[in-house]
Every structure is written in structure tokens, then in C-alpha cells.
Predicted model as a PDB file, atoms N, CA, C, CB and O in Angstrom, pLDDT in the B-factor column:
MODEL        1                                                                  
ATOM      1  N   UNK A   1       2.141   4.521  -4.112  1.00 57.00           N  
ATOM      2  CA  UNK A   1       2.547   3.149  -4.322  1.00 57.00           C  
ATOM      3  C   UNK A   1       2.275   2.348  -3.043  1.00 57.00           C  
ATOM      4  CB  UNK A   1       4.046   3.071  -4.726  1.00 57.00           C  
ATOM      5  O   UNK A   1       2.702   2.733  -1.955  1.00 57.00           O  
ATOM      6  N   UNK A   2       1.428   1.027  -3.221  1.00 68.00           N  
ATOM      7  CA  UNK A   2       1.413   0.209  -2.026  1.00 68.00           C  
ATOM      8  C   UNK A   2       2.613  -0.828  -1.949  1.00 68.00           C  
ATOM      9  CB  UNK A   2       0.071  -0.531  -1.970  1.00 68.00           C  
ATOM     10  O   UNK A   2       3.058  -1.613  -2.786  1.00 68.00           O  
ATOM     11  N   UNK A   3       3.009  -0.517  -0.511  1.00 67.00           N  
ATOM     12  CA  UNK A   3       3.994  -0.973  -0.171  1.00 67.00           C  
ATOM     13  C   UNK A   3       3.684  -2.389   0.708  1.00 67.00           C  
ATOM     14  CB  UNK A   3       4.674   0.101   0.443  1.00 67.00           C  
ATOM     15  O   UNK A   3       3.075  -2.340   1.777  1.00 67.00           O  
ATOM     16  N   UNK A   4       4.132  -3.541   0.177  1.00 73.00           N  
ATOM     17  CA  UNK A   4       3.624  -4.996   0.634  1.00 73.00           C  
ATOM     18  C   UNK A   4       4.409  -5.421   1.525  1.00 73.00           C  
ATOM     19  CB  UNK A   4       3.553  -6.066  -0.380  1.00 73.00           C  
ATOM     20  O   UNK A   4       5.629  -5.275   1.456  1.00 73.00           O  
ATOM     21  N   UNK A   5       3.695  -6.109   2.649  1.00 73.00           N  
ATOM     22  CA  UNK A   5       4.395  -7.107   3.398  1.00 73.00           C  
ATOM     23  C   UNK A   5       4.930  -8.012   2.938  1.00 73.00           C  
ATOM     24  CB  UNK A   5       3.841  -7.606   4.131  1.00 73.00           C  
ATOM     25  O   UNK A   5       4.344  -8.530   1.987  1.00 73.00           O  
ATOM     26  N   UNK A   6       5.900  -8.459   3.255  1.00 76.00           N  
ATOM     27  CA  UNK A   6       6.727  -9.593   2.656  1.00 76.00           C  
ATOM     28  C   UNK A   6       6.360 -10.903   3.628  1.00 76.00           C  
ATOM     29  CB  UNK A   6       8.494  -9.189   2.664  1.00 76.00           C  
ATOM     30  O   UNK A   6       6.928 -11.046   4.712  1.00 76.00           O  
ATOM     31  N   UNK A   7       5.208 -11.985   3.063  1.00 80.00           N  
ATOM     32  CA  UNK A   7       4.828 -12.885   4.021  1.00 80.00           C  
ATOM     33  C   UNK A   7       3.989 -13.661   3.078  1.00 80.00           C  
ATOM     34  CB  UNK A   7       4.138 -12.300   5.343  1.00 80.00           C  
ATOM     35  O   UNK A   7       3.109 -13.094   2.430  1.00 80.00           O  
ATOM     36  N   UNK A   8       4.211 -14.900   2.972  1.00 84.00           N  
ATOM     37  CA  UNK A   8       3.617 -15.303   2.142  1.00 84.00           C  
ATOM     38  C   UNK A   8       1.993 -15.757   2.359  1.00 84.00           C  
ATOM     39  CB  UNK A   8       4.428 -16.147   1.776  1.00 84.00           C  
ATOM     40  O   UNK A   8       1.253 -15.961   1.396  1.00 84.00           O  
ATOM     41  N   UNK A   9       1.599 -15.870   3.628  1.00 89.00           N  
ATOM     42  CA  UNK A   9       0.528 -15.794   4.055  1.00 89.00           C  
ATOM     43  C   UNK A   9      -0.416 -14.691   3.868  1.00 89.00           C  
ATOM     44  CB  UNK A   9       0.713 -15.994   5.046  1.00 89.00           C  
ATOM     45  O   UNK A   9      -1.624 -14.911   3.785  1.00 89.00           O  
ATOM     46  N   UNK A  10      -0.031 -13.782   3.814  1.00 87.00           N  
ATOM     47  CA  UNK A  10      -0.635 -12.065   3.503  1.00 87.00           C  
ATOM     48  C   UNK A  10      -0.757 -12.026   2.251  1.00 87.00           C  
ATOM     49  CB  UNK A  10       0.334 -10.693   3.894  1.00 87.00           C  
ATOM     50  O   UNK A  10      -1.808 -11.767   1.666  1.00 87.00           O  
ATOM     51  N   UNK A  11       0.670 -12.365   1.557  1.00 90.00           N  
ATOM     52  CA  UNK A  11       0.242 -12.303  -0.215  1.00 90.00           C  
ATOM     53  C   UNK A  11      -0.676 -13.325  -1.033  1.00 90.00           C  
ATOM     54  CB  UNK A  11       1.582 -12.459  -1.068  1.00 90.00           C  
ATOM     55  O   UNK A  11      -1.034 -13.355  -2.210  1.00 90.00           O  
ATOM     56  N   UNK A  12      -0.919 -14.184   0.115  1.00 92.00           N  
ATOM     57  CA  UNK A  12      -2.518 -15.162  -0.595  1.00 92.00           C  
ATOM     58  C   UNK A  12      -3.250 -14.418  -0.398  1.00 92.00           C  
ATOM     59  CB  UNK A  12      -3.227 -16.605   0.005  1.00 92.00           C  
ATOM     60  O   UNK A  12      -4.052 -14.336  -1.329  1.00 92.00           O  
ATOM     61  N   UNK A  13      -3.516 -13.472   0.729  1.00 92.00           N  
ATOM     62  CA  UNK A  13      -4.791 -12.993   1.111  1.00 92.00           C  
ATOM     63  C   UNK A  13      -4.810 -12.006  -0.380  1.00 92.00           C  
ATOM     64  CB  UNK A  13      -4.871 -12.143   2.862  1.00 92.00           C  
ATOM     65  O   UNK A  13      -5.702 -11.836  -1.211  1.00 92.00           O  
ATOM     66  N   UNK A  14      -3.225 -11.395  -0.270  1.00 91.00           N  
ATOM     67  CA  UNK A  14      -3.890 -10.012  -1.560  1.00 91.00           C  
ATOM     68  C   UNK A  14      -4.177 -10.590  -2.604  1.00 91.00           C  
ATOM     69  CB  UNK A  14      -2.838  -8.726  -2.184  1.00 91.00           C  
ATOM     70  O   UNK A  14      -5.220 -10.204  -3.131  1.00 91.00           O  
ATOM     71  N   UNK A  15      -3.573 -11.461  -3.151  1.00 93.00           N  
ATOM     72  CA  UNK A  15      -3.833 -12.733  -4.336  1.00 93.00           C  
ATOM     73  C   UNK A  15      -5.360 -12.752  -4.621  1.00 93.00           C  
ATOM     74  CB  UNK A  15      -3.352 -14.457  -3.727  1.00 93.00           C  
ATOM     75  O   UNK A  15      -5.758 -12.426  -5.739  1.00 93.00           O  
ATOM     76  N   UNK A  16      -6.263 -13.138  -3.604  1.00 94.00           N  
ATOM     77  CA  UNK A  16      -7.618 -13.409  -2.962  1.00 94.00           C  
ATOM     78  C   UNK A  16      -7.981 -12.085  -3.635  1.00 94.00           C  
ATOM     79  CB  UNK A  16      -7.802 -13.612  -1.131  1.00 94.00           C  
ATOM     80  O   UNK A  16      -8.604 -12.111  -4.697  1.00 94.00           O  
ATOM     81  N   UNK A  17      -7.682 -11.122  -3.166  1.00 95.00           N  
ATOM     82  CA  UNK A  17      -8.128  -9.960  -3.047  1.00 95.00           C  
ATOM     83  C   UNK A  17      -8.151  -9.227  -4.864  1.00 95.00           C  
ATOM     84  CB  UNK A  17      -7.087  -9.223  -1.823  1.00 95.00           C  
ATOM     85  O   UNK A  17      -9.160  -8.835  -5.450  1.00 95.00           O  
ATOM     86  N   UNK A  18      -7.503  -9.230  -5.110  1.00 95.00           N  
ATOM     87  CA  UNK A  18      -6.925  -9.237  -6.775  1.00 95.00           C  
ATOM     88  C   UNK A  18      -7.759  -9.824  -7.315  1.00 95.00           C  
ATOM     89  CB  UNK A  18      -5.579  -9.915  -7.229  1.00 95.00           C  
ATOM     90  O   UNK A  18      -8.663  -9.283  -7.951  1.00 95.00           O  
ATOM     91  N   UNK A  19      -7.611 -11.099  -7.158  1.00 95.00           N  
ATOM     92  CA  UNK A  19      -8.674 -12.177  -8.390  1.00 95.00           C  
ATOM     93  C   UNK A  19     -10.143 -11.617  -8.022  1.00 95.00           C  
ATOM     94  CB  UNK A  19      -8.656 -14.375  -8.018  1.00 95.00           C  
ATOM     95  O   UNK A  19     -11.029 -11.139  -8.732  1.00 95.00           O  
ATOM     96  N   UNK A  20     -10.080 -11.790  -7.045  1.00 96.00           N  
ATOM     97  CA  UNK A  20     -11.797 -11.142  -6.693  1.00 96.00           C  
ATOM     98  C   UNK A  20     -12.423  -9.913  -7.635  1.00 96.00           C  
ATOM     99  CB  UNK A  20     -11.826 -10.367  -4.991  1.00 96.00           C  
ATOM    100  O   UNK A  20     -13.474  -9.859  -8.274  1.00 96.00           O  
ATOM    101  N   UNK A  21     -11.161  -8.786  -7.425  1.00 96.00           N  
ATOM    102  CA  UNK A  21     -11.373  -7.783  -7.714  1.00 96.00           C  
ATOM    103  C   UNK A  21     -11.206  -8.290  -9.540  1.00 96.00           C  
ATOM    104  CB  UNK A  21     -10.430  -6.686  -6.855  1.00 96.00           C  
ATOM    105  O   UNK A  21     -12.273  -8.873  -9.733  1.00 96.00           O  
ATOM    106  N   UNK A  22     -10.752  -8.314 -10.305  1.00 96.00           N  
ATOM    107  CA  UNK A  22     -10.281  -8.488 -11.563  1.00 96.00           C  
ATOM    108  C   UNK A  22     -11.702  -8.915 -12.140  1.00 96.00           C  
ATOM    109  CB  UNK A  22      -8.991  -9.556 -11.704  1.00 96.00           C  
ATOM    110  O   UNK A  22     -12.128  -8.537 -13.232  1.00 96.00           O  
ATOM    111  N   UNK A  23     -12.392  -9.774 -11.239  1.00 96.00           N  
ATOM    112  CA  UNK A  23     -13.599 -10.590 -11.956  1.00 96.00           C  
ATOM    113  C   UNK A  23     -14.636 -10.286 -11.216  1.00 96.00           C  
ATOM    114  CB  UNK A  23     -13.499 -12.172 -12.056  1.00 96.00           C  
ATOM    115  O   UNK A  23     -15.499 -11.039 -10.764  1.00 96.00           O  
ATOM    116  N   UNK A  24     -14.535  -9.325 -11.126  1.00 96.00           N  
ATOM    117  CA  UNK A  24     -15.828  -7.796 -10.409  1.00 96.00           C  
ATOM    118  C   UNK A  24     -16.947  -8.486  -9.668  1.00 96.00           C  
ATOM    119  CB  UNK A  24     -16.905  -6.646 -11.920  1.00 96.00           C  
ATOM    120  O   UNK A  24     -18.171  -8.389  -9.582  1.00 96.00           O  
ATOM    121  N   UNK A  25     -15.823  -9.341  -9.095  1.00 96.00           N  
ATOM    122  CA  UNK A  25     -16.411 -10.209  -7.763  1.00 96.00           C  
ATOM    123  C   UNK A  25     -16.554  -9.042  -6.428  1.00 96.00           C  
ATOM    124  CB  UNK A  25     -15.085 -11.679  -7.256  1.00 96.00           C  
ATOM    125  O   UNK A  25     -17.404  -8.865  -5.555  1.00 96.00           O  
ATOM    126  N   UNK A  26     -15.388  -8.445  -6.749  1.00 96.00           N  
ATOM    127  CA  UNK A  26     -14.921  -7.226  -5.235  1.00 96.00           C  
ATOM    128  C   UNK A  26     -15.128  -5.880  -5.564  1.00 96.00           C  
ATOM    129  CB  UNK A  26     -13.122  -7.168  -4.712  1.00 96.00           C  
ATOM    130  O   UNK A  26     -14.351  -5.416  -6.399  1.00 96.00           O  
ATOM    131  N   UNK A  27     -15.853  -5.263  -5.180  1.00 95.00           N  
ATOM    132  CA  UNK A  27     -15.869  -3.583  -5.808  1.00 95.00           C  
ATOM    133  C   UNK A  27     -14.635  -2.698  -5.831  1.00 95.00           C  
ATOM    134  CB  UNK A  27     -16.849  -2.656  -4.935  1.00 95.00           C  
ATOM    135  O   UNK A  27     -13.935  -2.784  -4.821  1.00 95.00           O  
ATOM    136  N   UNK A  28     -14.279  -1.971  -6.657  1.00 94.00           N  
ATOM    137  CA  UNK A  28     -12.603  -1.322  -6.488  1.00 94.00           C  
ATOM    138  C   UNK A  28     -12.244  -1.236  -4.975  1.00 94.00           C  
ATOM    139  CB  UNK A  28     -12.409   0.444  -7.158  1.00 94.00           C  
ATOM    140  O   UNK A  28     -11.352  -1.874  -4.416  1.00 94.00           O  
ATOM    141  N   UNK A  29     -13.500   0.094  -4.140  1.00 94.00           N  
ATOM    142  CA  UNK A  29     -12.957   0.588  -2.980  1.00 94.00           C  
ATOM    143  C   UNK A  29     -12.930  -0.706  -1.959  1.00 94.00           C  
ATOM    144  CB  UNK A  29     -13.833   1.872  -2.456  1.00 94.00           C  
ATOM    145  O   UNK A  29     -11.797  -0.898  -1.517  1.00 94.00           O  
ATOM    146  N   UNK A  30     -13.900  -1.616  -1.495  1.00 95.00           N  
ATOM    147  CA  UNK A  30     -13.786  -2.958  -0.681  1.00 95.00           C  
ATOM    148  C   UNK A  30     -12.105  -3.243  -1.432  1.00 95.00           C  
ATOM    149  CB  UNK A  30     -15.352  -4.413  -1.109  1.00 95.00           C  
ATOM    150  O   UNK A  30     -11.133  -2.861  -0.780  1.00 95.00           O  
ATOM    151  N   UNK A  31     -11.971  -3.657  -2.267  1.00 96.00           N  
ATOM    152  CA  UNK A  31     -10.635  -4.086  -2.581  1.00 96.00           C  
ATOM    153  C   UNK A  31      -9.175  -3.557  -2.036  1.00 96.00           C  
ATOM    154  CB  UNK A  31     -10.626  -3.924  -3.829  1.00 96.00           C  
ATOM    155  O   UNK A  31      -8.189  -4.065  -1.502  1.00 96.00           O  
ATOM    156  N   UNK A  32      -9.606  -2.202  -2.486  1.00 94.00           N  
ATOM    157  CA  UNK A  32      -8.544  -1.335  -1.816  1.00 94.00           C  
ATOM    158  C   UNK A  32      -8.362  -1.027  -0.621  1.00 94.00           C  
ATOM    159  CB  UNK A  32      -8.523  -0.341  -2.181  1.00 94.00           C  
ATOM    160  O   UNK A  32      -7.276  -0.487  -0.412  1.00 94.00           O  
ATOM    161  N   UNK A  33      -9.356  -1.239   0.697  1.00 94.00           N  
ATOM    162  CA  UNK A  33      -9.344  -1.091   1.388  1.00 94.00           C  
ATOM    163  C   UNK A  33      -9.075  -2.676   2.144  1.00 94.00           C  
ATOM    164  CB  UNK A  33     -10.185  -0.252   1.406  1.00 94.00           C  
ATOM    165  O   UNK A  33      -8.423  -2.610   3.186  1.00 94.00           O  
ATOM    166  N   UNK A  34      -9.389  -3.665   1.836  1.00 94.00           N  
ATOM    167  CA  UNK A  34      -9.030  -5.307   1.925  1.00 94.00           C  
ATOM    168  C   UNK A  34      -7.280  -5.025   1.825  1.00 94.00           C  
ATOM    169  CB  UNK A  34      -9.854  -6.504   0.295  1.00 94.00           C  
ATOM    170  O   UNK A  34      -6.462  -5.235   2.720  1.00 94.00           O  
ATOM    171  N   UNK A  35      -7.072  -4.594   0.718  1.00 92.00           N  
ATOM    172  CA  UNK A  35      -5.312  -4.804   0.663  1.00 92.00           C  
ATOM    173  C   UNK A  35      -4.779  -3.897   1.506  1.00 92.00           C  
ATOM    174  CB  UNK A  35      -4.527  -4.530  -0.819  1.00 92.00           C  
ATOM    175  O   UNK A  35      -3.916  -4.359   2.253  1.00 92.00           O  
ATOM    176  N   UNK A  36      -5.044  -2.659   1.629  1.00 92.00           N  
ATOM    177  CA  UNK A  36      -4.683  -2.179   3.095  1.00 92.00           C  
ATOM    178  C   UNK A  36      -4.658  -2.467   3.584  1.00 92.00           C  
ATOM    179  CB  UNK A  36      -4.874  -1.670   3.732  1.00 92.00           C  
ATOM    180  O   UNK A  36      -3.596  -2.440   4.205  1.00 92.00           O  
ATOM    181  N   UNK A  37      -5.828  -3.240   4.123  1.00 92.00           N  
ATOM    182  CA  UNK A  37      -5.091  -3.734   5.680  1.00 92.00           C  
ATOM    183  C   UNK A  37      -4.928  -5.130   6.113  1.00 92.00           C  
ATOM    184  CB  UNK A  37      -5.902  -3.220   6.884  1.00 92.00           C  
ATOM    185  O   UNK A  37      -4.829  -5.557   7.263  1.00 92.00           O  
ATOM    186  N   UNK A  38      -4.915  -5.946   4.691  1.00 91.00           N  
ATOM    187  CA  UNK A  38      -3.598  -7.046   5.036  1.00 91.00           C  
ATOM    188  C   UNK A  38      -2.195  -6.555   4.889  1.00 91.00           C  
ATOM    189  CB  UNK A  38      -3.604  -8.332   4.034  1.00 91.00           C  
ATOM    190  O   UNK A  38      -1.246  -7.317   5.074  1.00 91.00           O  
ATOM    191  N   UNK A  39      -2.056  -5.433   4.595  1.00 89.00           N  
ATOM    192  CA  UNK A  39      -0.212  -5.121   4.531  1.00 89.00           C  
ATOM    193  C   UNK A  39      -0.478  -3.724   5.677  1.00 89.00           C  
ATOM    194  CB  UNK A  39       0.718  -4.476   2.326  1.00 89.00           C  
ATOM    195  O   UNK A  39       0.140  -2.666   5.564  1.00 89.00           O  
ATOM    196  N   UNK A  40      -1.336  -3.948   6.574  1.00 91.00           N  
ATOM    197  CA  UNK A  40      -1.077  -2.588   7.950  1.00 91.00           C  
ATOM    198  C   UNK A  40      -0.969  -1.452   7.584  1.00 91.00           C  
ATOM    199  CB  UNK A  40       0.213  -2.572   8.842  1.00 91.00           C  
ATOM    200  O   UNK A  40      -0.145  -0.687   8.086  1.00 91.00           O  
ATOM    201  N   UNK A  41      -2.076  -0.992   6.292  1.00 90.00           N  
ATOM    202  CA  UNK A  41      -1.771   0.451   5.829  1.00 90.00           C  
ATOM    203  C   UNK A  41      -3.255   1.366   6.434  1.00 90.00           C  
ATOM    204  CB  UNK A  41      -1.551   0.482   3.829  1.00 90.00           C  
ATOM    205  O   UNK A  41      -4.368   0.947   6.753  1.00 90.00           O  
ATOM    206  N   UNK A  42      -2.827   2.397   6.415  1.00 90.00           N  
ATOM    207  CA  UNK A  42      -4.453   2.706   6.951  1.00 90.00           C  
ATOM    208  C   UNK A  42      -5.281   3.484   5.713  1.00 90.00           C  
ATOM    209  CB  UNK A  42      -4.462   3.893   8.513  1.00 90.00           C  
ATOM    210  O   UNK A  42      -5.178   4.476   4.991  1.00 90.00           O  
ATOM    211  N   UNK A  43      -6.188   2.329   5.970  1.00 89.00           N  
ATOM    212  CA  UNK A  43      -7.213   2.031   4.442  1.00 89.00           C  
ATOM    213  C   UNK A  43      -7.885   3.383   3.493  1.00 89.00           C  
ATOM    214  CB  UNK A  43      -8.800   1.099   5.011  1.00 89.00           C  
ATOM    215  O   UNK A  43      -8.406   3.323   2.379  1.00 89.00           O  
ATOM    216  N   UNK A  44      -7.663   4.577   4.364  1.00 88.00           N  
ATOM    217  CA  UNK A  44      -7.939   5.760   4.567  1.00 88.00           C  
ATOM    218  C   UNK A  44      -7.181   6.750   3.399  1.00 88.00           C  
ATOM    219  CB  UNK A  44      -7.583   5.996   5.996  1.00 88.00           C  
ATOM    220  O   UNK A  44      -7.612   7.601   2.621  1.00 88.00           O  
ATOM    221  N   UNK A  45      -5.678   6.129   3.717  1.00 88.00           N  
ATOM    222  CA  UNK A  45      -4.724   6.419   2.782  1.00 88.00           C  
ATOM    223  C   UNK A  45      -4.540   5.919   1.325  1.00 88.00           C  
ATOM    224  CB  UNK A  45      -3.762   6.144   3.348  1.00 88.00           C  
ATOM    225  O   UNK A  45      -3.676   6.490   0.660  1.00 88.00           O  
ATOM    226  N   UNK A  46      -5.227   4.953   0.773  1.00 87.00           N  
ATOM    227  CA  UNK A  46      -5.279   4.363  -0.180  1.00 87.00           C  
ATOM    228  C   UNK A  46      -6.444   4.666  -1.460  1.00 87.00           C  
ATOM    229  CB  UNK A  46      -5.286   3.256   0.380  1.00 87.00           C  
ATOM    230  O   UNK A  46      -7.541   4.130  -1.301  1.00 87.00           O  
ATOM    231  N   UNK A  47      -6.247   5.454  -2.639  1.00 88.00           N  
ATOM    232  CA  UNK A  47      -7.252   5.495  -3.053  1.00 88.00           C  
ATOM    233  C   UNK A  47      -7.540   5.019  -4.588  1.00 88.00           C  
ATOM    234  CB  UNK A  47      -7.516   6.605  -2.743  1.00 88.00           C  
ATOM    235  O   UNK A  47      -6.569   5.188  -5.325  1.00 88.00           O  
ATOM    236  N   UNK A  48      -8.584   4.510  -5.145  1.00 91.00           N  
ATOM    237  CA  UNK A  48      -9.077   3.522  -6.239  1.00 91.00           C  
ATOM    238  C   UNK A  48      -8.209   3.586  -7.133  1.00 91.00           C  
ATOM    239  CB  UNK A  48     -10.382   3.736  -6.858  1.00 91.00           C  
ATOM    240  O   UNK A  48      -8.013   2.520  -7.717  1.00 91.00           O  
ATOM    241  N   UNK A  49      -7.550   4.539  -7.492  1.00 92.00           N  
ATOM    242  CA  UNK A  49      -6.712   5.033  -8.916  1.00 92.00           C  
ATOM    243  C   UNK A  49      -5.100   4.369  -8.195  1.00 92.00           C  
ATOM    244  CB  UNK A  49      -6.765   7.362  -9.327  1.00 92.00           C  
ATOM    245  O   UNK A  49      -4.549   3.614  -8.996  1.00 92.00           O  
ATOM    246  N   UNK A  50      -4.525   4.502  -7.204  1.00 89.00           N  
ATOM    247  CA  UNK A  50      -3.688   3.823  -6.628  1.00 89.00           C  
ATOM    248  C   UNK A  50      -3.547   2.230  -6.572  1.00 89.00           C  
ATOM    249  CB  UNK A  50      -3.802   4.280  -5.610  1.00 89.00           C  
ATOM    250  O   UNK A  50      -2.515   1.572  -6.703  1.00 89.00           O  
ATOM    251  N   UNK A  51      -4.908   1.762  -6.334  1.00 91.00           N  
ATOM    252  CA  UNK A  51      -5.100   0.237  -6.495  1.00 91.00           C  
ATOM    253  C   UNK A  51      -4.975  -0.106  -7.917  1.00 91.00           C  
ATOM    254  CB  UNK A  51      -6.508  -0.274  -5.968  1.00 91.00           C  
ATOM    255  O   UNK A  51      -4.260  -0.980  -8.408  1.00 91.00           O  
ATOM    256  N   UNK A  52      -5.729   0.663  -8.476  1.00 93.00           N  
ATOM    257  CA  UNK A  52      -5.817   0.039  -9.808  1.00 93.00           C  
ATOM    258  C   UNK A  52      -4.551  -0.181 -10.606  1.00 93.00           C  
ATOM    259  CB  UNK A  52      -6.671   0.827 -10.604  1.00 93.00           C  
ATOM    260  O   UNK A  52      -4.256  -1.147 -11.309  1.00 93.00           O  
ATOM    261  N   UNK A  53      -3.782   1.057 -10.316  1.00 91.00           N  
ATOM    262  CA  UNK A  53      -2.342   1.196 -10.924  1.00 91.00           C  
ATOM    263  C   UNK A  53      -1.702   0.385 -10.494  1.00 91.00           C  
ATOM    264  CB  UNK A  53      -1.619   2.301 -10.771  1.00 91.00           C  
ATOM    265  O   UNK A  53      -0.909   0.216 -11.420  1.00 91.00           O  
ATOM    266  N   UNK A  54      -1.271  -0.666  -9.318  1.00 90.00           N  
ATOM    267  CA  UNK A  54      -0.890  -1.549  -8.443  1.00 90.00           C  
ATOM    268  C   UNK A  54      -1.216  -2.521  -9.247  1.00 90.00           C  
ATOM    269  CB  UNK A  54      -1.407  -1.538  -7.128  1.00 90.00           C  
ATOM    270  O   UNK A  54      -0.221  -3.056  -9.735  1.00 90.00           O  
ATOM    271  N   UNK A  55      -2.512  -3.097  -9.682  1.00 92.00           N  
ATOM    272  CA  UNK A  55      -3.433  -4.413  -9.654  1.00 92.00           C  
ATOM    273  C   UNK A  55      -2.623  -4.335 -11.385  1.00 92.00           C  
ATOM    274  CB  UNK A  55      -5.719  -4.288  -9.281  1.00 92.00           C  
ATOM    275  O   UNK A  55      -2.116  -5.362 -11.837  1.00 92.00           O  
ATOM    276  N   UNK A  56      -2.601  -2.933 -12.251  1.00 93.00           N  
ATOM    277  CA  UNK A  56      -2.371  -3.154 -13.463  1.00 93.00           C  
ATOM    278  C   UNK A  56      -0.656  -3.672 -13.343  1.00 93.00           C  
ATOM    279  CB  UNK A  56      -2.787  -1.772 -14.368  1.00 93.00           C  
ATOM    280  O   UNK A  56      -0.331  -4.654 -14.009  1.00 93.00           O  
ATOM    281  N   UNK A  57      -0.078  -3.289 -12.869  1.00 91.00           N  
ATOM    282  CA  UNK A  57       1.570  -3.471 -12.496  1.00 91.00           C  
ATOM    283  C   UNK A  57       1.843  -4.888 -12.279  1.00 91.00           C  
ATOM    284  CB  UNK A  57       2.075  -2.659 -11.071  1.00 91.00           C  
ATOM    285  O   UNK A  57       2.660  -5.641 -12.809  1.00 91.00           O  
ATOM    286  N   UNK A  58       0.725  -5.122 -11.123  1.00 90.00           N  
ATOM    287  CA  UNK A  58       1.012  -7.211 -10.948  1.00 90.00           C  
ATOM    288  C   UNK A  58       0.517  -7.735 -11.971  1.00 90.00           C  
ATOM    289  CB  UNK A  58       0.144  -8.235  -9.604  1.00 90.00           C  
ATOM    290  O   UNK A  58       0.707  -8.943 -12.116  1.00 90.00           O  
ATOM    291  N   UNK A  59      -0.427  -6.849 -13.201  1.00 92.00           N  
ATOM    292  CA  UNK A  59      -0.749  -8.554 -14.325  1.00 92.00           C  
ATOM    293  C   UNK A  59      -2.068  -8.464 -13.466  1.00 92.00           C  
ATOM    294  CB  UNK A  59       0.576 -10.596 -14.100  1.00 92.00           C  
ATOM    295  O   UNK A  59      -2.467  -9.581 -13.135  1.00 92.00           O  
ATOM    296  N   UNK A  60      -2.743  -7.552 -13.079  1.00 93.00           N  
ATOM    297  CA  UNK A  60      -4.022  -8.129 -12.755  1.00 93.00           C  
ATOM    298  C   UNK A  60      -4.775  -6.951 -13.512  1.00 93.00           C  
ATOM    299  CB  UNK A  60      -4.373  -8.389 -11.031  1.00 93.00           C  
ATOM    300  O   UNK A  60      -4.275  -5.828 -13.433  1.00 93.00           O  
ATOM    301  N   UNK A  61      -6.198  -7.172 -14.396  1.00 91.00           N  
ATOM    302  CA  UNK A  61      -6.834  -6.593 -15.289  1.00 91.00           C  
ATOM    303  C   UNK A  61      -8.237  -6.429 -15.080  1.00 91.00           C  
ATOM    304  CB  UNK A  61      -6.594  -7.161 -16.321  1.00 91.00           C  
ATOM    305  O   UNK A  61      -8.694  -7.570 -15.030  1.00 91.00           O  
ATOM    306  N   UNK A  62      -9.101  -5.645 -14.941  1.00 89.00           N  
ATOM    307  CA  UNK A  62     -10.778  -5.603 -14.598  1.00 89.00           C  
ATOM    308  C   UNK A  62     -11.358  -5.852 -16.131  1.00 89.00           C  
ATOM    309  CB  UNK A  62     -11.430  -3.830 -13.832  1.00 89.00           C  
ATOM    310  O   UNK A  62     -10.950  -5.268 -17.135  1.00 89.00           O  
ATOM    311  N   UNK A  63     -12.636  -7.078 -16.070  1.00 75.00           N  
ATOM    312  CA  UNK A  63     -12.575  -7.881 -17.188  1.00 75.00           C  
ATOM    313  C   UNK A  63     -13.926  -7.027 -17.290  1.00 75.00           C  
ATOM    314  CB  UNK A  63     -12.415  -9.681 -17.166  1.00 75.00           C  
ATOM    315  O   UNK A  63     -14.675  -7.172 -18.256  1.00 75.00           O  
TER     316      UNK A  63                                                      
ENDMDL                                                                          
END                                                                             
């Protein structure tokens, strides 16, 4: 589970990061590794099936 900074400046960036990704603007792994490390995770630790489960949880969908 990715664990978010609480900042509302950071959660535009993941926002950014989401929509991008949803409209296969952003490739899964760039994505997942983008939201890592606007919330200081090391990007390393994060992997596609984790994002996706995240992105499906906020209401965000790959079209």
C-alpha cells in the first residue's frame, strides 16, 4: 500500500500523475515510480500491480 504525504501541493503532483497515467499518457512503471517519489518512497520499492491497485482504489481507471 502507498502511503501519501499529506500536502496538498504533492497531491496535485500525484493527481498529474494519475490522469496521465489513466489516459496512457504515462507508462505504468514512469508512473509508479513519479508517485514514489513525490511522497519520499524509494521508487525501487514500488511495483506496477501496487500502483495499479492504488490508482483503482482512488477512482482512477486505464482507458
Amino acid at each position: 500500500m502507498i502511503k501519501f504525504k499529506k500536502s496538498e501541493k504533492i497531491a496535485a503532483k500525484d493527481r498529474t500523475v494519475f490522469c496521465g497515467w489513466e489516459k496512457k499518457m504515462i507508462l505504468p512503471l514512469t508512473a509508479a515510480k513519479r508517485i514514489a517519489e513525490n511522497n519520499g518512497i524509494d521508487p525501487e520499492l514500488i511495483n506496477i500491480d501496487e500502483f495499479e491497485e492504488t490508482a483503482a482504489r482512488l477512482g482512477y481507471w486505464r482507458k
